[in-house]
C-alpha positions as CSV (number, residue, x, y, z in Angstrom):
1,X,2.2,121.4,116.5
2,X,3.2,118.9,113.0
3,X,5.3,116.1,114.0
4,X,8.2,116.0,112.1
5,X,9.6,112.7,112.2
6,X,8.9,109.2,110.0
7,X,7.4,107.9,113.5
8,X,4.2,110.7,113.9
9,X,1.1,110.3,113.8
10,X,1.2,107.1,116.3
11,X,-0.4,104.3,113.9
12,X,-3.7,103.8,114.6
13,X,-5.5,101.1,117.1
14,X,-6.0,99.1,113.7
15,X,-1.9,98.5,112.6
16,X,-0.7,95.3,113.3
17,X,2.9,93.5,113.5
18,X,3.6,90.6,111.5
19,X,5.2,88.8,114.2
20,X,7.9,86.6,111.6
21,X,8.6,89.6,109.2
22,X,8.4,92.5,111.7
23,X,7.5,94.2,109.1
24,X,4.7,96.9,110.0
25,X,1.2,96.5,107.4
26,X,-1.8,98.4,107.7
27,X,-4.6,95.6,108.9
28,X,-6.8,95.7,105.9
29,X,-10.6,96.5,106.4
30,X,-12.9,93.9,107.3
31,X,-14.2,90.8,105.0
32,X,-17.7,89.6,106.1
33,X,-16.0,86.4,105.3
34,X,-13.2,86.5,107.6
35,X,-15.7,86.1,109.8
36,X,-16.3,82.6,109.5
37,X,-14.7,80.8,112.4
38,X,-13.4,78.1,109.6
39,X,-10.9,81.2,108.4
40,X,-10.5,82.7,112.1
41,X,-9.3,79.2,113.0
42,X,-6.6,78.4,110.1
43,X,-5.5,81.4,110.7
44,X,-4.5,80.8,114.6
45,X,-2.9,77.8,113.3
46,X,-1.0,79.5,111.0
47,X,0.7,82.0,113.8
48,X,0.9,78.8,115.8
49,X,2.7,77.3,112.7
50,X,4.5,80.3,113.0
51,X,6.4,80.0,116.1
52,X,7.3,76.0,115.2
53,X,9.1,76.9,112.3
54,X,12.2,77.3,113.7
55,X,12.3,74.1,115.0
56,X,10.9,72.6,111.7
57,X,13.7,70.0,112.1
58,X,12.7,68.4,115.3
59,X,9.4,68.2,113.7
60,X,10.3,66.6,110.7
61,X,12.0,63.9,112.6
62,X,8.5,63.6,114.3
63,X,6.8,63.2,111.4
64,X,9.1,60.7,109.8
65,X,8.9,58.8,113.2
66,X,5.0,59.2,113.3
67,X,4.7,57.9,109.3
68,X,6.7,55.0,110.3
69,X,5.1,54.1,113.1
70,X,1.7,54.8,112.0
71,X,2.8,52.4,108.6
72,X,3.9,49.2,110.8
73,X,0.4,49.8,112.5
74,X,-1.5,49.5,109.2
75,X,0.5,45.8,108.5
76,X,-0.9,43.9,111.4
77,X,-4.8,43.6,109.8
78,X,-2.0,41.7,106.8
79,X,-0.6,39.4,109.1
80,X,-4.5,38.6,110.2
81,X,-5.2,37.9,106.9
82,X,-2.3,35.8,106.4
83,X,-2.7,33.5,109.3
84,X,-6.5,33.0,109.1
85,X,-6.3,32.2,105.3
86,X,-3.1,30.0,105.0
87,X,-3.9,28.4,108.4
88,X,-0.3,28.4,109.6
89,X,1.2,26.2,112.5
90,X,3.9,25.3,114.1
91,X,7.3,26.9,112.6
92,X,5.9,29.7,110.9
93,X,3.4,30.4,113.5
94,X,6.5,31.1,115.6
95,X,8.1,33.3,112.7
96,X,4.8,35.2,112.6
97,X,5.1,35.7,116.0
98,X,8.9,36.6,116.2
99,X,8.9,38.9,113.5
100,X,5.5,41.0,115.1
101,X,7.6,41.3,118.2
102,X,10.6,42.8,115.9
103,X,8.1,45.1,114.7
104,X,6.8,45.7,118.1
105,X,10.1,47.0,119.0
106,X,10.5,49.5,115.9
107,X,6.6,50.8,116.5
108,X,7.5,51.3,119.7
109,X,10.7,53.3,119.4
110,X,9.1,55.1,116.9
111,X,6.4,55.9,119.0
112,X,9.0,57.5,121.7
113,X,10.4,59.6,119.1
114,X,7.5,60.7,117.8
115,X,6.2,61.9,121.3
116,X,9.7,63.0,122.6
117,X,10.2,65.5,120.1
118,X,6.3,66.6,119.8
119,X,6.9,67.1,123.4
120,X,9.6,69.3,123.2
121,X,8.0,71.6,120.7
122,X,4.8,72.0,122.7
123,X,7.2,72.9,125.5
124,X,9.0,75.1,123.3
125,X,6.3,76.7,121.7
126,X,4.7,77.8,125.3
127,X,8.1,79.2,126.1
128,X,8.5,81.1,123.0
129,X,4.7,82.4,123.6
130,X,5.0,83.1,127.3
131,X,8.2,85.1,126.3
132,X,6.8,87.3,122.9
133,X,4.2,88.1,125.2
134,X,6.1,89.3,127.8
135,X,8.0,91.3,126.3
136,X,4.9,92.8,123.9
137,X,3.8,93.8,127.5
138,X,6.7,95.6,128.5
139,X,6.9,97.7,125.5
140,X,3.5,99.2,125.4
141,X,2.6,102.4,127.2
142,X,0.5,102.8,130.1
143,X,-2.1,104.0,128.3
144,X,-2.8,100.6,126.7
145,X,-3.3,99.5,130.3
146,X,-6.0,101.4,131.2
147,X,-8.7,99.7,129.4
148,X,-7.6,96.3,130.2
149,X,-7.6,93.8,133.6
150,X,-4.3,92.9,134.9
151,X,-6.3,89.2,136.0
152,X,-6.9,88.7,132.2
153,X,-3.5,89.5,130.9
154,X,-2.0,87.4,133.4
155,X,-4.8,85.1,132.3
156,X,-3.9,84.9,128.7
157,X,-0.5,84.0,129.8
158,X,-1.6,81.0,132.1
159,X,-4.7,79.6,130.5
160,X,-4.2,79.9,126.5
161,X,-0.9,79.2,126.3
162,X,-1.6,75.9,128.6
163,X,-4.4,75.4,125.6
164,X,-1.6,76.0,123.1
165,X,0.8,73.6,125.3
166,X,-1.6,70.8,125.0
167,X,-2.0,70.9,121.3
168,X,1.3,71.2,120.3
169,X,2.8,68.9,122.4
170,X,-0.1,66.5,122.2
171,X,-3.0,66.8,119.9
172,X,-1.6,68.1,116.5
173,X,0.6,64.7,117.0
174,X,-2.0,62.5,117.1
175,X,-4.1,64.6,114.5
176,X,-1.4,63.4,111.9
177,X,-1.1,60.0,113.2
178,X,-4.5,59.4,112.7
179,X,-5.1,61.2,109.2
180,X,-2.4,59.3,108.1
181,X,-4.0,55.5,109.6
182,X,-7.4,57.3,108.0
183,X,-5.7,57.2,104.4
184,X,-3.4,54.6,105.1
185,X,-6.5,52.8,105.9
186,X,-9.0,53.9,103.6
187,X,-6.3,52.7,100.7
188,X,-6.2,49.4,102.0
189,X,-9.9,49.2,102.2
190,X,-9.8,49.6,98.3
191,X,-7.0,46.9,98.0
192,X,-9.3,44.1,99.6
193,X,-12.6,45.1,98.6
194,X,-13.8,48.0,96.2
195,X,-17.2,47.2,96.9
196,X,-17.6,47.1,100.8
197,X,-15.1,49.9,100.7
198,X,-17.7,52.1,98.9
199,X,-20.1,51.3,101.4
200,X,-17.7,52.1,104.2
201,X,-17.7,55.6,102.5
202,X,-21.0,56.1,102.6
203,X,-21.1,57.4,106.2
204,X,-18.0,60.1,105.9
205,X,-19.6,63.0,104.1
206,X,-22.2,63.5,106.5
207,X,-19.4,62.8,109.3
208,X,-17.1,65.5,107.5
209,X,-20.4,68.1,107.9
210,X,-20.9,67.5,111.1
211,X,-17.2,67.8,111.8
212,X,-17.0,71.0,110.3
213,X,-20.5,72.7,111.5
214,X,-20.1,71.1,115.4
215,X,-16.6,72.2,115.0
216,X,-17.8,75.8,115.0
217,X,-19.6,75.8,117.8
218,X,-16.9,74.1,120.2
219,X,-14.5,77.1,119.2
220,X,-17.0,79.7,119.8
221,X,-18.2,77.9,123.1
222,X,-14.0,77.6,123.7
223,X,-13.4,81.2,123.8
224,X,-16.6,82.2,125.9
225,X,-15.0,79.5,128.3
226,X,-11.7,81.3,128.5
227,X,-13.4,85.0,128.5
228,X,-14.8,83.9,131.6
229,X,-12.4,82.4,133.1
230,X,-10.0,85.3,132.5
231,X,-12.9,87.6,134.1
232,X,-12.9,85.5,137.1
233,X,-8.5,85.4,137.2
234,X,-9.3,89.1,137.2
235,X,-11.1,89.4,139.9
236,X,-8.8,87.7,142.3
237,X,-6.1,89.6,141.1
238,X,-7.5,93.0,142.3
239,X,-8.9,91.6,145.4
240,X,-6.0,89.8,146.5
241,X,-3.8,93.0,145.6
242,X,-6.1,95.7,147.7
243,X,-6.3,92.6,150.5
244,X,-6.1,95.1,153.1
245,X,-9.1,97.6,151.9
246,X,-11.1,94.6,151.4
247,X,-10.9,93.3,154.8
248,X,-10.9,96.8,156.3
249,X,-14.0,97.0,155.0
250,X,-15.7,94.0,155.6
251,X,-16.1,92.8,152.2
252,X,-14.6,89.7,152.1
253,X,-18.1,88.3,151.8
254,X,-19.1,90.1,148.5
255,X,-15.9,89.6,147.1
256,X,-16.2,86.0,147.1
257,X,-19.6,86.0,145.8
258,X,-18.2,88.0,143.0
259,X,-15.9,85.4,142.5
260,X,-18.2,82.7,142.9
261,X,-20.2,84.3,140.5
262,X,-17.5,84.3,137.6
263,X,-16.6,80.8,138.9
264,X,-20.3,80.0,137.8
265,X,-20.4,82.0,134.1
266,X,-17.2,79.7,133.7
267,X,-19.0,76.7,134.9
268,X,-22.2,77.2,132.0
269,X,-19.8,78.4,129.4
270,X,-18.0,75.0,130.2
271,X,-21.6,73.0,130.5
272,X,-22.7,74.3,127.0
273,X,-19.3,73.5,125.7
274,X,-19.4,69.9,127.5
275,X,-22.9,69.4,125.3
276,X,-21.8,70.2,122.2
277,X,-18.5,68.5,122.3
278,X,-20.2,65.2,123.3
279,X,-22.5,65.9,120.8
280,X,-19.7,66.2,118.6
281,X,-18.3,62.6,119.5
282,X,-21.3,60.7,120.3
283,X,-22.5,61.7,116.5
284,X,-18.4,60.7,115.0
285,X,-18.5,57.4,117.3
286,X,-22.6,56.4,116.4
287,X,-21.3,57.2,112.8
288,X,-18.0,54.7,112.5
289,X,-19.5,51.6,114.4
290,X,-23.1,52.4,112.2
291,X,-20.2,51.7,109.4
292,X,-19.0,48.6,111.6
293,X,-22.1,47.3,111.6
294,X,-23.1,47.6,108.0
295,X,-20.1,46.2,107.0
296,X,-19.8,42.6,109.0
297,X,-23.6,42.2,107.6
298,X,-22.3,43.1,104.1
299,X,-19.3,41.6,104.3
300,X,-20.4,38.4,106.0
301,X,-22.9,37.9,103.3
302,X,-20.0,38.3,100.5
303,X,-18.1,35.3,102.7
304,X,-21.3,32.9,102.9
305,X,-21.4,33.4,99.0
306,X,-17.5,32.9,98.7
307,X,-17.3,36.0,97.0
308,X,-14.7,37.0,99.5
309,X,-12.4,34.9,102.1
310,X,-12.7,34.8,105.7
311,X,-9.1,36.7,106.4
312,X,-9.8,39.3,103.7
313,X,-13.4,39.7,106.0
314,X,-11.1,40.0,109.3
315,X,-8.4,41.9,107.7
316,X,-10.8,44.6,106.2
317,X,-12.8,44.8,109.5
318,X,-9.8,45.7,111.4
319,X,-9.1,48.8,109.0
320,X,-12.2,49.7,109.1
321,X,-11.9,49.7,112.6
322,X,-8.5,51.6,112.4
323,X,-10.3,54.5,110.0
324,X,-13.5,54.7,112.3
325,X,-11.3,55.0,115.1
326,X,-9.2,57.3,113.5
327,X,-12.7,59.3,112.4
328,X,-13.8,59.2,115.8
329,X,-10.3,60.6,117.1
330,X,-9.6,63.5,114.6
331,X,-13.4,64.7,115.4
332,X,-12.8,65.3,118.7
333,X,-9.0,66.9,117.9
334,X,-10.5,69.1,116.0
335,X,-12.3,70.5,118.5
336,X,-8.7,70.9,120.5
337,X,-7.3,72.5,117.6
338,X,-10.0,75.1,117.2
339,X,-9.8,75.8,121.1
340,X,-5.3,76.4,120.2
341,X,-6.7,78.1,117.5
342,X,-8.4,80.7,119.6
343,X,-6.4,80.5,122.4
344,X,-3.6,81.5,119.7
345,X,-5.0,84.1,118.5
346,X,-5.7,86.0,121.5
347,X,-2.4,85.8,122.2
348,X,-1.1,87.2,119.0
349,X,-3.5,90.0,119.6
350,X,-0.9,91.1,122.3
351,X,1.8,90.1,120.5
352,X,1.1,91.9,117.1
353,X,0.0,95.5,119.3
354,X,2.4,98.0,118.2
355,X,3.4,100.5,121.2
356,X,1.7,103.8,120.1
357,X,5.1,105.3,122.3
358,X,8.1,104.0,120.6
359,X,11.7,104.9,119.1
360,X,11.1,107.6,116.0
361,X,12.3,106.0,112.9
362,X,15.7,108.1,112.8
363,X,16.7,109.2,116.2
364,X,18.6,111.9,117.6
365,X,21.5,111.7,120.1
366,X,20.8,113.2,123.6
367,X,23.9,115.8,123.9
368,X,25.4,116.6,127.2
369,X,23.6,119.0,129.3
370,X,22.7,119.6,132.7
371,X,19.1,118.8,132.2
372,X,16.9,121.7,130.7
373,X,13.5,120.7,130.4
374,X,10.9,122.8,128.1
375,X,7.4,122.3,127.7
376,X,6.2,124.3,124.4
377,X,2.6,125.5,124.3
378,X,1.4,122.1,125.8
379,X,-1.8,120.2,126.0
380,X,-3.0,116.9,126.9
381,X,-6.2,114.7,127.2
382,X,-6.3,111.4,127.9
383,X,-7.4,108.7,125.4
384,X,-10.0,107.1,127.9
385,X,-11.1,110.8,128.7
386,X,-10.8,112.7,125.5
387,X,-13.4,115.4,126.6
388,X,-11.2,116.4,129.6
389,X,-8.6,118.7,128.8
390,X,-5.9,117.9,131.4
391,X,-3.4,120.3,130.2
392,X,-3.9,123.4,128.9
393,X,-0.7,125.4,126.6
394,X,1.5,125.2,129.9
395,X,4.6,126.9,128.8
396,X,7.5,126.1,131.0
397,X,11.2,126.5,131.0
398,X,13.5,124.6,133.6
399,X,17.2,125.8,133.5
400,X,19.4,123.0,134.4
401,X,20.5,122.2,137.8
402,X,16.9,124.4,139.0
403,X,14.7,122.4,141.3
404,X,11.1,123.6,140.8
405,X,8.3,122.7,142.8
406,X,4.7,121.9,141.4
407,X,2.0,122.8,143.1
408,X,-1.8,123.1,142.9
409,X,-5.4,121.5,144.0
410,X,-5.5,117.4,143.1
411,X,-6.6,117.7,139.7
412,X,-4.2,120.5,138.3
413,X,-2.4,118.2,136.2
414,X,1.1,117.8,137.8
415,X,1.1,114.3,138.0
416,X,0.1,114.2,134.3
417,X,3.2,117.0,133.8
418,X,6.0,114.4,134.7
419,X,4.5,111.6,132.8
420,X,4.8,113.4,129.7
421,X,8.9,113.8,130.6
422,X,9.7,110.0,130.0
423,X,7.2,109.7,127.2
424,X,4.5,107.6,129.0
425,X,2.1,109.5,127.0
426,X,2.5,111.8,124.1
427,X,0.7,115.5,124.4
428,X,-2.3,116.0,122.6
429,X,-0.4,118.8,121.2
430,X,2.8,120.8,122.0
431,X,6.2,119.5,122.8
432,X,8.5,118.6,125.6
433,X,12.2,119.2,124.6
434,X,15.4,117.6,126.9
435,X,18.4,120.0,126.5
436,X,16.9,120.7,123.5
437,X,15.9,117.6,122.0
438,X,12.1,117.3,121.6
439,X,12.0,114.0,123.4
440,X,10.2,112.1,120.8
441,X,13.5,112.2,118.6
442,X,15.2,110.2,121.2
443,X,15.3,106.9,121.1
444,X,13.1,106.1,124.6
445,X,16.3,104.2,126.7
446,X,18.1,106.8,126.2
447,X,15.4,109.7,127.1
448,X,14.3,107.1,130.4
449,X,17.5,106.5,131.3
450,X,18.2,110.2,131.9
451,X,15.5,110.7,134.4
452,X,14.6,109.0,137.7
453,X,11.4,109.3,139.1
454,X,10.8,108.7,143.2
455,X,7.3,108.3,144.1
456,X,4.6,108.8,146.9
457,X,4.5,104.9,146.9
458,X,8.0,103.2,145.6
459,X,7.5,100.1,143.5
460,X,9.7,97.6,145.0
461,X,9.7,93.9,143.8
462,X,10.4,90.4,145.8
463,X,13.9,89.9,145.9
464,X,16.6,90.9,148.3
465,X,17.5,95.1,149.1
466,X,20.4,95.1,147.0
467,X,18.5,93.9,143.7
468,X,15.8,96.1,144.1
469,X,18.6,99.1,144.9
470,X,20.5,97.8,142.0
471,X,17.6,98.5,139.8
472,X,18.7,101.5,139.0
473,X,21.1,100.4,137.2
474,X,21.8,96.7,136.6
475,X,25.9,96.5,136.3
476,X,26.2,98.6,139.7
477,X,28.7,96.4,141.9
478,X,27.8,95.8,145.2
479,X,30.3,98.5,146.4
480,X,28.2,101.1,144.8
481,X,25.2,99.8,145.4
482,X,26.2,99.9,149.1
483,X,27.5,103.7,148.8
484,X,24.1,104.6,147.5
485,X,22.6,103.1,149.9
486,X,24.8,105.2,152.6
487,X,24.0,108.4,150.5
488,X,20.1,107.7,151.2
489,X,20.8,107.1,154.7
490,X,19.8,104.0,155.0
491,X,23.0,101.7,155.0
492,X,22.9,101.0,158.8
493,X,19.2,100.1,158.7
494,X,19.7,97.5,155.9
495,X,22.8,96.1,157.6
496,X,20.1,95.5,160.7
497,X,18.2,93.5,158.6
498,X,18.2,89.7,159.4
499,X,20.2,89.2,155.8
500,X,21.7,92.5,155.6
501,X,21.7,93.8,152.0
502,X,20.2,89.9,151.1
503,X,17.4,90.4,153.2
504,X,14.2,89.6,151.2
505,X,11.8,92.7,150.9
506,X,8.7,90.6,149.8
507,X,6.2,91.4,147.0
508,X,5.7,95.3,146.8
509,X,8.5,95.7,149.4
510,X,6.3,94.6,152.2
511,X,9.1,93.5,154.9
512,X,9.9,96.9,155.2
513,X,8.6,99.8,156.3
514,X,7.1,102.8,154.2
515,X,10.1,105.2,155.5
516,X,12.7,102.0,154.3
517,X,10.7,101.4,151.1
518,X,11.5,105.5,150.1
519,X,15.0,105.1,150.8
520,X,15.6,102.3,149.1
521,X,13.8,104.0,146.3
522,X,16.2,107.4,146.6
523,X,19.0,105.1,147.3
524,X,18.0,103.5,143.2
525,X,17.8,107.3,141.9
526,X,21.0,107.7,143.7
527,X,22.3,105.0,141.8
528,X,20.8,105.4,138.3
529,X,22.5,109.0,138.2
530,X,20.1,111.0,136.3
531,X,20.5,114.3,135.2
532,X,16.3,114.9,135.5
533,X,14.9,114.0,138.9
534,X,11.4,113.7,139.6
535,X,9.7,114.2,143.0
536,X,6.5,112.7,143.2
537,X,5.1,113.2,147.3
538,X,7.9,111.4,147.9
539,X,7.2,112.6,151.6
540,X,4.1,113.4,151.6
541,X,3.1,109.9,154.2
542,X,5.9,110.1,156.4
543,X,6.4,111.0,160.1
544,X,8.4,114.0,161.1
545,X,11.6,111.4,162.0
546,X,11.6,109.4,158.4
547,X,11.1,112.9,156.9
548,X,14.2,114.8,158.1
549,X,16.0,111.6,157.5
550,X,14.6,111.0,154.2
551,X,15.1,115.1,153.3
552,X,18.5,114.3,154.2
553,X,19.2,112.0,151.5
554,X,17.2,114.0,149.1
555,X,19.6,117.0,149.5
556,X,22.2,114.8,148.0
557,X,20.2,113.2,145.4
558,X,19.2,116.8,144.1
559,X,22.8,118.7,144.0
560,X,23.9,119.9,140.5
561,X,20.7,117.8,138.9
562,X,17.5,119.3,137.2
563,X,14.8,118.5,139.7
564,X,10.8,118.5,139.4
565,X,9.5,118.2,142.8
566,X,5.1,117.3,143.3
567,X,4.7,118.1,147.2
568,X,2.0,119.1,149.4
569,X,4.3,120.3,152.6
570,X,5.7,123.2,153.2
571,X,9.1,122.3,154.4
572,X,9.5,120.1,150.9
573,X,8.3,123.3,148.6
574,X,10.1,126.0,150.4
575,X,13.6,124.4,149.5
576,X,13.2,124.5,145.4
577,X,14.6,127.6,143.6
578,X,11.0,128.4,141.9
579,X,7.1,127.4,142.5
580,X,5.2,127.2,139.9
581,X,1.3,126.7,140.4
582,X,-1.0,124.7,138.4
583,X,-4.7,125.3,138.5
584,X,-6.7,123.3,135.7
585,X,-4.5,122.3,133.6
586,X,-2.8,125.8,133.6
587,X,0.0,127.9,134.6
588,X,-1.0,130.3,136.9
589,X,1.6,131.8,139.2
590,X,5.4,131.3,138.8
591,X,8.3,132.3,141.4
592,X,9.7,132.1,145.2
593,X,8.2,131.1,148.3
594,X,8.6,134.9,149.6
595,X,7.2,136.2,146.1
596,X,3.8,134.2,145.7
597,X,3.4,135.0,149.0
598,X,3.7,138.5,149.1
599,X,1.5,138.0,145.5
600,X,-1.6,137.0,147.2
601,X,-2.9,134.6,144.9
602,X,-3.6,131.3,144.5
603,X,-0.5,129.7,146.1
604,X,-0.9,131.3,149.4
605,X,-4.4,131.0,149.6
606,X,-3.0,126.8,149.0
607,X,-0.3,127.7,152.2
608,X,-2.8,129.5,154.5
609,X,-5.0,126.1,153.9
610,X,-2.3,124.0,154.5
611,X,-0.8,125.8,157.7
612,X,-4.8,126.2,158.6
613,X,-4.9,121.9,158.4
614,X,-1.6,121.5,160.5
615,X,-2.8,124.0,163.4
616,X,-5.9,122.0,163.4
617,X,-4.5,118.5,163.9
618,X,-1.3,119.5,166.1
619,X,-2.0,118.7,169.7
620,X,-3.2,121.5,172.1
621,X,-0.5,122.7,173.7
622,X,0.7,124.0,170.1
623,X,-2.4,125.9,169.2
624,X,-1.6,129.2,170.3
């Protein structure tokens, strides 16, 4: 079926956000050139450039403060000069030294300034990141998760965006300084002495080479580092959240050798980092004080001839010390900048992912209705399983206020079904209409925030039972938050609790019990007021007790709402005003309890198997 709308097709995996325009481009095809690391690198240092901008004032106070400060530096190898040629004593030795401590003072406010604000851009700049990444997160469809580790994502947020704190706070401040004392310097080499100056120079091309060729290397070696670093975070992130099976089944010895074992790919990555990066400053240091060296002999000749003066001689080997130095510093921030460079970038690959599930270009308005539901000649695969056909042109029609019931073997698509209501995937082909709307014209707060889904296992987050009720709806008071709870019959157990409705659940809800986890999770529907409601084995773990109780609740939550109920037991399915049964991917049988029954099919074959597995594991005295 053609989409219709300015939003269809989805863009491709190739379309990318420009994260300052929001402005959507097509990522052009690849340039063997773009390849080079030199190009990959200016680039992640423009996007980092990117998210300073805002605060370009703050920087240019930096950088004034840093030019200053970095100019009173280059006059001390003057004052040198002064006092070993003129020979001063007495008064004006003590003027010298008065008016350096003046200066002193100025360096070193300007030195505060220049790290204070520095440092309050690096710290902004990780905020900003942490936060565009977030949020990219939340905005993409579960699809996009799939293929990716929760460990590395969390990662990316941790590791690279420290890498990016460093830089900005840190190392691009002391890149400047020091390319400015480098020029600073190198011009006041040619001021005393043209001559020795040119030999000074004669050891920066090949530095410069090596700066750039090394260079390469450390970023490459960088982002193998935080690869497999990210690997490992993965990997405690899955054991630590399946804790339980891992320790049920005794595998909390192979788990830590997996670890260990990412621990160690971090380790070499790190090692053959650690060589080239001290091959990269042993090589920048053996080259400045090889130009040291070369210089006093040069230089010292030039004095013994009296073709220069002992303070000119002192003076020009302090700024030659100040540009080696400088030399010997920017080599080894350049290897920091090309690790923010990459650590940049694969953060901007999150951040410039456009959600293949988003708001059509011009929405429609969702008109009041009760809740009909259609699904038109429907079919889905799955990106990561394109070969599967999941559904299979399911046509379905559910008046509003109906409560049907899916049923069918695991595997018949239900789950899939409901997914496709809220948009957390797109059919292959078809369409899914919400009191008429297809639901791909609706802009997706307004399509979500018409249906509420309660699931076999409730997502519940730390905090206290009456945030995690109120998340149904975030401006509930606590009065209604209360009177859902009362509606979900669990009021007088939360008011039990230790803290009452502040009580503190734990992460995943894990201070209360899987009876009090689904009724807090009814108690949110309850709250959110949907006109769609979706049942997914909301029951289907429960003893008889939290059943009836929780059934109790559920009664109220489904009166005068469209309802799409997934259950496996008998007492759930035999309440809903229609059955309709799935069997790969297809509709197969439609109508009551009494009807599919009486039908013979496939449904009460499913019953008579079902009845057959609760006979079997009731106690004796209730086979008969």
């Amino acid at each position: 079926m053609k989409k219709r709308d300015a939003g269809w097709p989805p863009p491709s995996a190739g379309t990318t956000v420009d994260a300052v325009a929001s402005v959507t481009v097509p990522r052009a095809p690849a340039d063997p050139a773009d390849a080079a690391p030199r190009r990959r690198g200016l680039r992640g240092l423009g996007r980092l450039a990117s998210v300073i901008g805002p605060h370009k004032g703050r920087f240019a106070i930096a950088t004034v403060a840093l030019f200053l400060g970095s100019g009173i530096g280059l006059l001390y190898p003057q004052v040198v000069r002064y006092a070993i040629d003129e020979g001063v004593s007495g008064v004006a030795l003590d003027r010298i030294a008065l008016g350096l401590m003046a200066i002193f003072v100025v360096h070193a406010g300007m030195t505060w300034m220049r790290h204070y604000q520095m440092s309050w851009l690096g710290q902004r700049a990780v905020a900003e990141l942490r936060r565009r990444v977030f949020s990219r997160l939340l905005g993409l469809e579960p699809a996009w998760f799939h293929s990716r580790s929760t460990g590395e994502l969390v990662g990316r947020l941790a590791s690279d965006v420290t890498v990016v704190e460093g830089v900005v706070g840190t190392e691009i401040s002391m890149a400047l300084r020091n390319a400015v004392q480098l020029a600073g310097g190198l011009g006041l080499l040619l001021y005393e002495d043209a001559k020795l100056t040119a030999v000074t120079l004669l050891v920066v091309p090949p530095l410069a080479v090596g700066v750039v060729l090394i260079g390469r290397k450390i970023r490459a070696r960088s982002k193998s580092v935080q690869d497999r670093l990210a690997e490992a975070s993965a990997r405690v992130q899955e054991a630590v959240g399946a804790i339980e099976t891992v320790q049920a089944f005794h595998r909390e010895d192979d788990e830590a050798a997996r670890y260990a074992g990412g621990v160690e790919a971090a380790f070499e990555a790190a090692r053959r980092l650690a060589v080239w990066r001290g091959l990269f400053m042993a090589s920048a240091t053996f080259a400045g004080f090889s130009a040291i060296a070369i210089i006093l002999w040069v230089g010292g000749n030039a004095v013994a001839s009296g073709e220069m003066t002992g303070g000119s001689l002192a003076a020009f080997m302090l700024y030659t010390t100040i540009v080696a130095i400088a030399l010997g510093s920017l080599a080894g921030l350049w290897s920091g900048l090309q690790r923010a460079a990459g650590a940049t970038e694969r953060l901007f690959e999150i951040i410039d992912t456009v959600p293949e599930i988003r708001d059509p270009a011009d929405p429609e308005p969702l008109p009041a209705g009760g809740g009909e539901v259609r699904f038109e000649r429907l079919t889905h695969r799955y990106p990561t399983r394109p070969d599967v056909t999941v559904l299979d042109d399911v046509d379905l029609t559910i008046a509003p206020g109906e409560t049907v019931a899916l049923v069918g073997r695991s595997g018949a698509g239900k789950s899939t079904l409901v997914k496709l209501l809220p948009r957390f995937f797109d059919p292959t082909r078809g369409r899914v209409r919400l009191d008429g709307v297809p639901i791909d014209r609706l802009r997706l707060d307004e399509l979500r925030g018409a249906i509420a889904t309660v699931a076999q296992e409730p997502a519940l987050f730390s905090g206290t039972v009456a945030e995690n009720i109120a998340y149904g709806r975030a401006d509930a008071t606590r009065a209604e938050i209360e009177r859902a709870a009362a509606d979900a019959a669990i009021d007088e157990t939360i008011r039990g609790l230790p803290d009452g409705y502040d009580t503190e659940v734990g992460e995943r809800g894990v201070q209360l019990s899987g009876g009090q986890r689904q009724r807090v999770a009814i108690a949110r529907a309850l709250l959110a007021d949907p006109r769609l409601l979706i049942l997914d084995e909301a029951t289907s773990h429960l003893d008889a007790e939290n059943e009836a109780a929780i059934q109790t609740a559920l009664d109220k939550l489904l009166a005068g709402r469209t309802a799409i109920v997934i259950a496996h037991r008998l007492s759930t399915i035999r309440k809903a005003d229609r059955i309709v049964v799935l069997d790969r991917g297809r509709v197969v049988e439609s109508g009551t309890h009494e009807a599919l029954m009486e039908r013979g099919g496939l449904y009460r074959h499913l019953v008579e198997l079902s009845l057959l597995d609760e006979r079997q594991n009731a106690p004796p005295e209730a086979r008969v």
